[in-house]
C-alpha positions in Angstrom: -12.3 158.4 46.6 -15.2 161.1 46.9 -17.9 160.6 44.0 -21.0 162.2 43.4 -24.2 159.8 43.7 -28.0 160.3 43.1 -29.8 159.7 46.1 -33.8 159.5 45.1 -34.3 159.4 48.8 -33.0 162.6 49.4 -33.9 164.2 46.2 -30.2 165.6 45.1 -27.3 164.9 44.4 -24.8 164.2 47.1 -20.8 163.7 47.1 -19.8 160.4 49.3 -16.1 159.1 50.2 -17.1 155.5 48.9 -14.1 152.9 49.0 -14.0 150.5 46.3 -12.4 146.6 47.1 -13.0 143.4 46.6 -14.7 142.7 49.8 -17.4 145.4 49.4 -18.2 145.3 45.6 -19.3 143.0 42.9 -18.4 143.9 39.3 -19.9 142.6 36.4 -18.0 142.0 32.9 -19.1 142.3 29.5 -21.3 145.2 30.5 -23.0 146.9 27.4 -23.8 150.7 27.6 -26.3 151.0 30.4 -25.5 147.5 31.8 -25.1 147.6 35.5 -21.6 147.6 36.1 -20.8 146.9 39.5 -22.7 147.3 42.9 -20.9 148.7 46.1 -22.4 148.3 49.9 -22.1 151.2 51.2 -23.1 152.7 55.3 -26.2 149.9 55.5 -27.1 150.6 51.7 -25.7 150.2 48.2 -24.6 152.1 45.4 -25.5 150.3 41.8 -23.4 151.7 38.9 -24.7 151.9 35.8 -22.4 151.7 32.4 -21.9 155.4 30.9 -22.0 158.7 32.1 -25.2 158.7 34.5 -24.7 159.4 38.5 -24.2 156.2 40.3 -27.7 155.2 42.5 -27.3 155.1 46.3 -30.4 152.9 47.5 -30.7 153.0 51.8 -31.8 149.7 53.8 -30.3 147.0 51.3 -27.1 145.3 50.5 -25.3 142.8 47.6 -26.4 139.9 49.7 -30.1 141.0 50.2 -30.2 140.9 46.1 -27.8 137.5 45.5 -25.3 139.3 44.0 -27.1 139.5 41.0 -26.8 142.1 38.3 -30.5 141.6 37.1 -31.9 142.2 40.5 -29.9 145.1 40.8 -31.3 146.6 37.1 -34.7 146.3 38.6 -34.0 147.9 41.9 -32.3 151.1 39.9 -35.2 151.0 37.4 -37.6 151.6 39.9 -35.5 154.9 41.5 -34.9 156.2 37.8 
C-alpha cells in the first residue's frame, strides 16, 4: 500500500509502496498515544511508526535487528530525527 513517510534525510515528505507482513515488521501492543507502534524494514532502512496522526519516520542504513527489535531503541532513534 503507498503511504506518505517523513524522510529527515531528504528533507520532505515522500509517498513509498511499503508492504506490511509478519516477516518485515514488529508491532508493539498496548501502545499509548505517541507510543511507537510498530517498526517496518524497509529497501536497507526502516520505517518507525509512531501512535496518532504524525507521518511515519523512514530512517536509511538500519534495520529491526540492528536495534533488537526493541521499541525503546526505536523511540530514541525517531527522537533524534523529530
Amino acid at each position: 500500500m503507498e503511504i506518505t513517510v517523513c524522510t529527515p534525510d531528504k528533507g520532505r515528505l515522500e509517498t513509498i509502496d511499503l508492504r506490511i507482513t509478519e516477516e518485515n515488521t514488529t508491532w508493539f501492543d498496548e501502545c499509548l498515544d505517541h507510543d511507537i507502534e510498530m517498526i517496518t524494514d524497509f529497501e536497507g532502512g526502516i520505517i518507525i511508526q509512531e501512535r496518532g496522526f504524525n507521518y511515519p519516520l523512514r530512517v536509511f542504513d538500519i534495520s529491526r535487528a540492528d536495534i533488537g527489535f526493541d521499541q525503546q531503541k526505536a523511540r530514541e532513534i525517531y527522537n533524534m530525527y523529530i
